[in-house]
C-alpha positions as CSV (number, residue, x, y, z in Angstrom):
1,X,-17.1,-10.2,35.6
2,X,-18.3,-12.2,32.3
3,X,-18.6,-10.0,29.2
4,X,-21.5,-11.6,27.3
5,X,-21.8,-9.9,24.0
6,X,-23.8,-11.1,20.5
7,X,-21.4,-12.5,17.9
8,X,-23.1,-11.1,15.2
9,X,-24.0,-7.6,16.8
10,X,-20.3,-7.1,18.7
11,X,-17.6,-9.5,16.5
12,X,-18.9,-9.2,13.2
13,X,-20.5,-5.9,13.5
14,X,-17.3,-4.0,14.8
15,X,-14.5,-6.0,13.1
16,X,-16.7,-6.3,8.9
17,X,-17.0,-10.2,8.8
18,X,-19.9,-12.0,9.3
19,X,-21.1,-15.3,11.3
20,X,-20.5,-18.0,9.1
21,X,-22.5,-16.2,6.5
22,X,-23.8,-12.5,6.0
23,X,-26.6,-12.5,8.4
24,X,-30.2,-11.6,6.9
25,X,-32.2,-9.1,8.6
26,X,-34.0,-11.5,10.5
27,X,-31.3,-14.2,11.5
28,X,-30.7,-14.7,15.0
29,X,-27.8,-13.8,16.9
30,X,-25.5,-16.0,18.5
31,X,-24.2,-15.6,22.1
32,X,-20.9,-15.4,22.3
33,X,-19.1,-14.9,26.1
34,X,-15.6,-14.7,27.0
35,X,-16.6,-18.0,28.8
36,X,-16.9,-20.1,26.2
37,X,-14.9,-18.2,23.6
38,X,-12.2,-20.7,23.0
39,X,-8.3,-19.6,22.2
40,X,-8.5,-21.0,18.4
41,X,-11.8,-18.9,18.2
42,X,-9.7,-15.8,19.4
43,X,-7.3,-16.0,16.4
44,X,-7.9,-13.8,13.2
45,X,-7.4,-17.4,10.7
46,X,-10.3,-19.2,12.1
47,X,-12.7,-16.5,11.4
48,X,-11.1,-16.1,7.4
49,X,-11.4,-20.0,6.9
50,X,-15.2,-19.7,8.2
51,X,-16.0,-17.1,6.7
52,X,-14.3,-18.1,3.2
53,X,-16.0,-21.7,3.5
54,X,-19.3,-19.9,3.8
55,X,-18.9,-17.8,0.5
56,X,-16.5,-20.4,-1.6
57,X,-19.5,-20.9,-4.0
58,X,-19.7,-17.3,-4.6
59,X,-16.5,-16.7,-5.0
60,X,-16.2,-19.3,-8.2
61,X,-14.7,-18.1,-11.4
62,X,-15.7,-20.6,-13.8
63,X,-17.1,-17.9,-16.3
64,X,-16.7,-14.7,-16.6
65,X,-18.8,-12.3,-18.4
66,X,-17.9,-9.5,-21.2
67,X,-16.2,-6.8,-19.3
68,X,-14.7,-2.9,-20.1
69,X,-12.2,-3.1,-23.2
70,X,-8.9,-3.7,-22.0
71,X,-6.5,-1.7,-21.7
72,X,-4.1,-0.6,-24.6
73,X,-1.2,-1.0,-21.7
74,X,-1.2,-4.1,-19.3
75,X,0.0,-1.9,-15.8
76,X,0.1,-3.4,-12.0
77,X,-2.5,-2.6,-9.4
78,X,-1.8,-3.9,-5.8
79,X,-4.9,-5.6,-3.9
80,X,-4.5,-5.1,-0.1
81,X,-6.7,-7.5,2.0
82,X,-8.9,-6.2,5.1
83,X,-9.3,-7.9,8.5
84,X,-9.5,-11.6,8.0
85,X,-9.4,-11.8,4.4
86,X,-7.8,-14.6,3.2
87,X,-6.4,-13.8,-0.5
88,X,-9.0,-16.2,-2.1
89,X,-11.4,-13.5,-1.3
90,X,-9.8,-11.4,-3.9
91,X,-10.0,-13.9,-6.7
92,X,-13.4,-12.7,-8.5
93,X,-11.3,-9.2,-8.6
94,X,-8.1,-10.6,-9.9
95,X,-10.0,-12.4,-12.2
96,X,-11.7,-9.3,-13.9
97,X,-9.0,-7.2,-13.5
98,X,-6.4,-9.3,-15.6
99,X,-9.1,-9.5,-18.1
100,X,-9.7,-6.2,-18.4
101,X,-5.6,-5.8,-19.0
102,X,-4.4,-5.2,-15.2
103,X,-1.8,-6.9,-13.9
104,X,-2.8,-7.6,-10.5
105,X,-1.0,-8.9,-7.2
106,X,-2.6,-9.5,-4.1
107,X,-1.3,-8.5,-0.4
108,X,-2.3,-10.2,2.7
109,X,-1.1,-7.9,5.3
110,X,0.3,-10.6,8.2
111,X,-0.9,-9.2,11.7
112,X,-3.3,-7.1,10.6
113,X,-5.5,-7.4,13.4
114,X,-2.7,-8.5,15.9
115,X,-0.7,-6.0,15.0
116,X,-0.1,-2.4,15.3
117,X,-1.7,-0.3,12.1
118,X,1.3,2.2,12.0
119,X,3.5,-0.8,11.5
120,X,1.1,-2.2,8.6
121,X,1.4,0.7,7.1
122,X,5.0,1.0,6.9
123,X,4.9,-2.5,6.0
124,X,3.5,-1.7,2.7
125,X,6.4,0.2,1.4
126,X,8.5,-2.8,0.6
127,X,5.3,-4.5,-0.7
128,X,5.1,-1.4,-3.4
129,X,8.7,-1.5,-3.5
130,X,8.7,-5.2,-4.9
131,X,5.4,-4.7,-7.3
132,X,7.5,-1.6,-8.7
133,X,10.4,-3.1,-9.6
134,X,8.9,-6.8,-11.0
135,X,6.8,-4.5,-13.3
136,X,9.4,-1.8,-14.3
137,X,6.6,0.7,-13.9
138,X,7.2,4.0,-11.4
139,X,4.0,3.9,-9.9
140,X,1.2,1.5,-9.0
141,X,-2.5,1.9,-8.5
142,X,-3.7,0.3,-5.0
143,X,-7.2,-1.6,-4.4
144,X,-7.9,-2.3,-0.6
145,X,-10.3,-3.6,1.0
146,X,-11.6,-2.6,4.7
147,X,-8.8,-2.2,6.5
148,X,-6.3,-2.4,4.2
149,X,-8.0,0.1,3.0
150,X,-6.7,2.4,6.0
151,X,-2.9,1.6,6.1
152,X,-3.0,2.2,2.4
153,X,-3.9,5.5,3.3
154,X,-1.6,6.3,5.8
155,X,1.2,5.4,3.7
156,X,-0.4,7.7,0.6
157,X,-0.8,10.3,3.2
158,X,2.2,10.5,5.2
159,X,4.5,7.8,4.7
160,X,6.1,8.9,1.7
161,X,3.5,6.4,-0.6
162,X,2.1,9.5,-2.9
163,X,5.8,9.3,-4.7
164,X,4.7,5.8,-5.4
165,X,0.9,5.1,-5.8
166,X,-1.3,6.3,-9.1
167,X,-4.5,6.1,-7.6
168,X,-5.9,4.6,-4.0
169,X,-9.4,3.1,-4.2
170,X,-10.3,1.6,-1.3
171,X,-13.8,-0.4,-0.9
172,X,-15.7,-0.9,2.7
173,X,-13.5,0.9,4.6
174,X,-14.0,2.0,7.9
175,X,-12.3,5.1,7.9
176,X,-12.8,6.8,11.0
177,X,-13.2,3.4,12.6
178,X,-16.0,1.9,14.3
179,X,-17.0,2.8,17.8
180,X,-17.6,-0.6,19.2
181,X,-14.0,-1.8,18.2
182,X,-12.8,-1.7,22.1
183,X,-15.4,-4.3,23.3
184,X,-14.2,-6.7,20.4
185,X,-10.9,-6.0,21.5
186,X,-11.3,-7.1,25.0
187,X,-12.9,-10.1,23.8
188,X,-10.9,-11.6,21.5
189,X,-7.4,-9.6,22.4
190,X,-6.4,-8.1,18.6
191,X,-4.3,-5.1,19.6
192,X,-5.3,-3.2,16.2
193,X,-8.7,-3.3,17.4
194,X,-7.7,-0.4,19.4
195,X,-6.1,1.5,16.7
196,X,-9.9,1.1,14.5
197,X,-11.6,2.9,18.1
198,X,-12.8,6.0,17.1
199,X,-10.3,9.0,18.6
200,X,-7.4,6.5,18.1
201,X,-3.7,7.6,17.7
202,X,-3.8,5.8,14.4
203,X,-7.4,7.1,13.6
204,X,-6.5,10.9,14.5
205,X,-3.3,10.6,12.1
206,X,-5.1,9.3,9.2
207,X,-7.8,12.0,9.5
208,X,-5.7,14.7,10.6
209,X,-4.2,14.7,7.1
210,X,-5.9,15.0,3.0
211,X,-4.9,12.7,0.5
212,X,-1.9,14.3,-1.6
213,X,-3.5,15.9,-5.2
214,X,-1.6,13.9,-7.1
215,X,-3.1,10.8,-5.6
216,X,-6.8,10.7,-6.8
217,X,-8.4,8.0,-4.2
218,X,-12.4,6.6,-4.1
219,X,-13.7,5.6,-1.2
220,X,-16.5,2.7,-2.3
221,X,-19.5,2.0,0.5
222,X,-22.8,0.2,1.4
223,X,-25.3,2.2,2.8
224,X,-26.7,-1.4,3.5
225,X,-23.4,-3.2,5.0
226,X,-24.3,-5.5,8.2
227,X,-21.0,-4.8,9.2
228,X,-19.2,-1.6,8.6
229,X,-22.0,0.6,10.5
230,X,-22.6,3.7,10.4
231,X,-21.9,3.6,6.9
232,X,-21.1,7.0,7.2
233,X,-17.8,5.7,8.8
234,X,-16.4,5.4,4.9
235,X,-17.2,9.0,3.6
236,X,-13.7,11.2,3.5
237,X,-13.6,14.7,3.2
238,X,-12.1,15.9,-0.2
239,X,-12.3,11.6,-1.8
240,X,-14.5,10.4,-4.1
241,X,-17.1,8.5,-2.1
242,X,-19.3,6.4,-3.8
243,X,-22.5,4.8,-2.0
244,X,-23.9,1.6,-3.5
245,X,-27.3,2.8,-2.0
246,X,-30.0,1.9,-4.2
247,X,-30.1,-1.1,-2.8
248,X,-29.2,-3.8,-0.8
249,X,-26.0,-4.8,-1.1
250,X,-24.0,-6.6,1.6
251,X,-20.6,-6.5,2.9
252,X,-19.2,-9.5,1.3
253,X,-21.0,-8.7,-2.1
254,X,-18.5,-6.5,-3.0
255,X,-15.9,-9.1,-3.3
256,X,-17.9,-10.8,-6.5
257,X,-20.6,-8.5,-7.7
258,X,-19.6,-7.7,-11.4
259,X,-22.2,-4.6,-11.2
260,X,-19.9,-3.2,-8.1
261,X,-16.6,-4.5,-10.1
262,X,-17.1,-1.9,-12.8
263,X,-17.4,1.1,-10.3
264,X,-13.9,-0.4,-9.2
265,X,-12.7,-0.8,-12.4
266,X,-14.2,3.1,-13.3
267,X,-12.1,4.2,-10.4
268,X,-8.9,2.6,-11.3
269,X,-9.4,3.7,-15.0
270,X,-10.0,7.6,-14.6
């Protein structure tokens, strides 16, 4: 039987890209089947590269504006990329952030969607490892995005990571997954898409556990994003959840907003 489903209501709604570009309200979907899906359209890297050619304007750093005083001590903070997030994405962030005296350094998780989220998130203990020692410091702060924003978690939470991480602020995250994940899954193939179904085995052992004390951690949402829905999907128990939610702001605006910057750079600051 042919699943027929909407790209922009299935793909990019369950998995937090867009169609090219972040759809308006009133843009029109695009039929997508598993007929004429081809195999390079399957792959995780041709979504980033569309989606990054889409948004390479806004995601220019020719000038920056005045931003918080730096700090008095340059320190390391760890970007973790989400599901088809090239690194470029993160280069409005690195930007600010070495401006504002951080010493950033940006992770692109291989297999994140191919792959199995417990093994992500093991990964990332050699990552932190390496950002430890080429910095001399004994712990690092960690800004993820989507779902790098989950296996950051998992490691903070019960892989040992809490020894290791200052703070955890993750932005867009889809914590408790998203409950059309299995249909994008079928269509396109990306084991971790079943790990990001509601009720998963990776899901249950996220949420089955609180973020160690010592590890303050910020979980940053759009009431408004066309992608990560519910929104509610990002509010954690016991975290700091902030809602941008006064109005519109869409799911790759967090990325190069300077507005939604300084709630980042509040979090990793406090």
């Amino acid at each position: 039987m042919t699943k027929t489903i909407l790209a922009c209501s299935i793909l990019a709604v369950t998995l937090g890209f867009g169609c090219a570009a972040a759809p308006e309200p009133d843009d029109e979907d695009v039929e997508i089947s598993e007929a004429n899906l081809t195999s390079e359209m399957r792959t995780p890297q041709y979504w980033g590269a569309k989606f990054l050619n889409a948004y390479r304007d806004k995601l220019r750093v020719d000038r920056l504006e005045p931003g918080p005083a730096p700090l008095a001590k340059r320190r390391p903070v760890l970007l973790i990329t989400g599901v088809t997030i090239p690194t470029a994405w993160f280069d409005p962030i690195v930007a600010r952030l070495t401006r504002d005296g951080f010493d950033p350094v940006v992770y692109e998780p291989p297999q994140l969607l191919s792959g199995s989220l417990f093994q992500a998130s093991a990964d990332l203990a050699a990552v932190v490892a390496k950002v430890k020692a080429d910095s001399g410091e004994e712990k690092i702060d960690i800004l993820a995005e989507c779902t790098g924003g989950l296996i950051a978690r998992h490691y903070v939470q019960s892989l040992g990571g809490e020894r290791h991480v200052s703070r955890l602020v993750t932005f867009v995250s889809p914590q408790h997954g998203i409950a059309k994940a299995p249909l994008a899954a079928a269509l396109v193939r990306w084991p971790a898409l079943y790990d990001l179904s509601p009720g998963s085995k990776f899901l249950t052992a996220v949420n089955a556990k609180s973020m160690p004390k010592e590890v303050p951690f910020t979980s940053i949402y759009t009431c408004t994003d066309e992608y990560i829905r519910p929104y509610r999907t990002s509010i954690v128990e016991g975290a700091t959840n902030i809602g941008l939610c006064d109005k519109f702001v869409g799911h790759f605006q967090t990325f190069y907003d300077p507005e939604i910057y300084l709630v980042m750079h509040a979090a990793l600051v406090k």
